[in-house]
mmCIF file of the C-alpha atoms, coordinates in Angstrom:
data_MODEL
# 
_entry.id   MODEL 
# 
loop_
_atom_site.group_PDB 
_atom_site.id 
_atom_site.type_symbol 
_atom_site.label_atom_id 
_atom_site.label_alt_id 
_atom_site.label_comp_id 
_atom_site.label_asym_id 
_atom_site.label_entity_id 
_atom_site.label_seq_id 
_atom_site.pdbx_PDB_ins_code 
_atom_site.Cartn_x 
_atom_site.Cartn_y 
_atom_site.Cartn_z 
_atom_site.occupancy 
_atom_site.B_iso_or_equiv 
_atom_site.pdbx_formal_charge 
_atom_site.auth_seq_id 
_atom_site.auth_comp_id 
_atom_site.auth_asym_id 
_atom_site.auth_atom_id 
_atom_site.pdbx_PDB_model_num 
ATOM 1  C CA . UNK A 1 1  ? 80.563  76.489  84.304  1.00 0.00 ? 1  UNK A CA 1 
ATOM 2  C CA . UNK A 1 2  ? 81.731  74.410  86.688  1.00 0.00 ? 2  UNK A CA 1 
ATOM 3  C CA . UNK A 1 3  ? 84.012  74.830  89.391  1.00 0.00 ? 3  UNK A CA 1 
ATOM 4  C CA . UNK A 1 4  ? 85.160  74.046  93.193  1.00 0.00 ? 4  UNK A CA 1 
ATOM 5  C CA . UNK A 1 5  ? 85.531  76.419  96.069  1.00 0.00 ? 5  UNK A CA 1 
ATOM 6  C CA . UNK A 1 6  ? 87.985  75.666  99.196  1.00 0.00 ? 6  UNK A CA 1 
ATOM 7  C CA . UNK A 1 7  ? 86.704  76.456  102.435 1.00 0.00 ? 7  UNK A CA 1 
ATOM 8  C CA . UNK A 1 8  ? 89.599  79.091  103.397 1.00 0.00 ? 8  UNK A CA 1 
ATOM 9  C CA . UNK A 1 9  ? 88.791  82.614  104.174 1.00 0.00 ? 9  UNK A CA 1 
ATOM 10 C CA . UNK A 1 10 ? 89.266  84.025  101.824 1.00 0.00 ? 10 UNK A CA 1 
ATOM 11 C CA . UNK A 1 11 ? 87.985  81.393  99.742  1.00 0.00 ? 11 UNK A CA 1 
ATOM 12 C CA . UNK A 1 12 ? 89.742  79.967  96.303  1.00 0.00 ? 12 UNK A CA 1 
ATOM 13 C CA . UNK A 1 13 ? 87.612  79.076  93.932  1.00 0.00 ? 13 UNK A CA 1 
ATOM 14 C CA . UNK A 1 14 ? 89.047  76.413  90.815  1.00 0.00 ? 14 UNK A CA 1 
ATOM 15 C CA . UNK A 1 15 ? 87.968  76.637  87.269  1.00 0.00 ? 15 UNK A CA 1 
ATOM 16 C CA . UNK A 1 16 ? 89.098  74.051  84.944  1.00 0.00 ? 16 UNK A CA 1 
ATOM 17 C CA . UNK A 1 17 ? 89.860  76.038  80.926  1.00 0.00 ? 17 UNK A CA 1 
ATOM 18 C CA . UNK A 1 18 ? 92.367  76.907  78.541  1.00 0.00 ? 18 UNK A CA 1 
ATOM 19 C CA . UNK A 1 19 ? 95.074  79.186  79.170  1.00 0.00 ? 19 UNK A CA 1 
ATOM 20 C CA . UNK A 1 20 ? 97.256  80.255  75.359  1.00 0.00 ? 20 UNK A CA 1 
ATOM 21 C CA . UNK A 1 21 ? 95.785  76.879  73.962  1.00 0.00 ? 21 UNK A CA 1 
ATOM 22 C CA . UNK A 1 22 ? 96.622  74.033  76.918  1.00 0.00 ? 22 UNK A CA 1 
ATOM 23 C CA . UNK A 1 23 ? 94.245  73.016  79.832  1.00 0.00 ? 23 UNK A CA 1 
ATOM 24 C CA . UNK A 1 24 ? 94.847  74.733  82.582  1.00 0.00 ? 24 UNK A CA 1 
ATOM 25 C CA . UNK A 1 25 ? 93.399  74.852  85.987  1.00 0.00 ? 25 UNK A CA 1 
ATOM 26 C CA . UNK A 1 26 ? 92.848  78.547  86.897  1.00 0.00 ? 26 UNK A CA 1 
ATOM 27 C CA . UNK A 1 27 ? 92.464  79.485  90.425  1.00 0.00 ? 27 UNK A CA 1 
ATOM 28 C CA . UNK A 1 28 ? 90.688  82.847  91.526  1.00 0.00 ? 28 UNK A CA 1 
ATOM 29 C CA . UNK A 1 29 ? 90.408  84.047  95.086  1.00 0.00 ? 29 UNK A CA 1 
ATOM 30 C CA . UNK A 1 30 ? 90.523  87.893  96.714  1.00 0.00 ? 30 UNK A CA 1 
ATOM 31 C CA . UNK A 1 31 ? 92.867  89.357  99.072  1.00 0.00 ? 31 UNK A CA 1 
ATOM 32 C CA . UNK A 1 32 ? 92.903  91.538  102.411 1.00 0.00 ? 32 UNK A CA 1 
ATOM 33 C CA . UNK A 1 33 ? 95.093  93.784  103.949 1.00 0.00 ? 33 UNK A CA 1 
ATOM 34 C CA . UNK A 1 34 ? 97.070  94.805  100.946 1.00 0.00 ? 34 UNK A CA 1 
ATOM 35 C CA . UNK A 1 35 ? 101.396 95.687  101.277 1.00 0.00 ? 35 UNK A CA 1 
ATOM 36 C CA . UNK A 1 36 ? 102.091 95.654  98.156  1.00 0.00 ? 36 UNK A CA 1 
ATOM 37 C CA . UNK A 1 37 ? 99.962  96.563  94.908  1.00 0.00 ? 37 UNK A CA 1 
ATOM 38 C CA . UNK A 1 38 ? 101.158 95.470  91.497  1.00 0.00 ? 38 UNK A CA 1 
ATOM 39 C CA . UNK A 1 39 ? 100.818 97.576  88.068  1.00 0.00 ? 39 UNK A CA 1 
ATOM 40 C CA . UNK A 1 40 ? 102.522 97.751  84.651  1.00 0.00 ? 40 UNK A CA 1 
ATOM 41 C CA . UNK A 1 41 ? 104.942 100.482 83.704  1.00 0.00 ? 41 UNK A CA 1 
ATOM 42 C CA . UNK A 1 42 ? 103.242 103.597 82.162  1.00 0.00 ? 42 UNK A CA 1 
ATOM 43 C CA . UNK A 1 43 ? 104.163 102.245 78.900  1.00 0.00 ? 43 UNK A CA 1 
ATOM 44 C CA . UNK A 1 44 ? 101.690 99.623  79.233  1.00 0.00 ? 44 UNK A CA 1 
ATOM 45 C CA . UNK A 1 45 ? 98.582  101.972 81.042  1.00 0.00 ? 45 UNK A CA 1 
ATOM 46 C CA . UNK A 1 46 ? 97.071  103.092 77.822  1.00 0.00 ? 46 UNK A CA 1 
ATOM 47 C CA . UNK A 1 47 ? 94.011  100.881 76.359  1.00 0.00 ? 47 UNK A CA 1 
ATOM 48 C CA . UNK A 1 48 ? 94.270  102.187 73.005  1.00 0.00 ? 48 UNK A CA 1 
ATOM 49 C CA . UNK A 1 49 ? 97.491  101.956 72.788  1.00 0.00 ? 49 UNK A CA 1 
ATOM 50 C CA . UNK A 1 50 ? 98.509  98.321  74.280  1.00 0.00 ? 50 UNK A CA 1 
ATOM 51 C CA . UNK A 1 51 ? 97.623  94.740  72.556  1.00 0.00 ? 51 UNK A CA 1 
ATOM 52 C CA . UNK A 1 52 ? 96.372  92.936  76.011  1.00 0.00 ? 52 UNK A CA 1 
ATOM 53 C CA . UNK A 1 53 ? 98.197  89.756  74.809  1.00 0.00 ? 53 UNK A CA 1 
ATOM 54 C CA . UNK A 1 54 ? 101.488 91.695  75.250  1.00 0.00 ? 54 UNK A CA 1 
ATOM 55 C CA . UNK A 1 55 ? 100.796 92.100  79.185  1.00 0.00 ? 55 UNK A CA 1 
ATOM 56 C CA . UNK A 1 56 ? 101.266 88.664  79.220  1.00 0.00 ? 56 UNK A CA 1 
ATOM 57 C CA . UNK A 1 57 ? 105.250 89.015  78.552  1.00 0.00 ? 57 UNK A CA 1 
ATOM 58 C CA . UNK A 1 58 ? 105.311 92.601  80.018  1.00 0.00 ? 58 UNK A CA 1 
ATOM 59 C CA . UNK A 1 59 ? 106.991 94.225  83.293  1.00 0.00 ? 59 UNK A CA 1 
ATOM 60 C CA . UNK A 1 60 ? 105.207 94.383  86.648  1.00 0.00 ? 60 UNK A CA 1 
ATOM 61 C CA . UNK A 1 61 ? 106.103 97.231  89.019  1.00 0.00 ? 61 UNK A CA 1 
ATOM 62 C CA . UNK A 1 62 ? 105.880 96.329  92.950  1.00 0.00 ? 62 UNK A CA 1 
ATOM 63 C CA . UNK A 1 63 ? 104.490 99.664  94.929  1.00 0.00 ? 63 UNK A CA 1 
ATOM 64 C CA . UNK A 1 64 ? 104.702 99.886  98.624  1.00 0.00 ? 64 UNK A CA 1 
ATOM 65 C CA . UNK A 1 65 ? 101.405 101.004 99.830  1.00 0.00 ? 65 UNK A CA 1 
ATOM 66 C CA . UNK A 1 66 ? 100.752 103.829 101.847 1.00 0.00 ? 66 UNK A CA 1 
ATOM 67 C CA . UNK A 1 67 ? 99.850  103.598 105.392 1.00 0.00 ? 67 UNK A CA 1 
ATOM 68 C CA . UNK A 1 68 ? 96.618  104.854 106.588 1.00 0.00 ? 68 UNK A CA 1 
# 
């Protein structure tokens, strides 16, 4: 589809869809150097046992990362 990229390093790239039924304007871009990671509790880490629609509404968990 279509979309627009921003010259930043890294670079963000814009998609224009639908997000739960209303236009939205969804931007995607990738990260270095990482602090932090992000993950759902281990309630949440089982495929066959979580609707991915509920991660929507669900708890994120901030994680120091380890140096080295």
């Amino acid at each position: 589809g279509n979309h627009e990229t921003h010259g930043r390093t890294p670079p963000v790239h814009v998609f224009r869809g639908t997000f739960a039924g209303q236009p939205a304007q969804i931007k995607v871009t990738s990260v270095v150097g990482h602090v932090f990671s992000t993950d759902f509790p281990s309630a949440y880490q089982s495929w066959d046992k979580t609707d991915p629609k509920d991660l929507f509404s669900a708890p994120v968990e901030r994680i120091a990362e380890k140096k080295g």
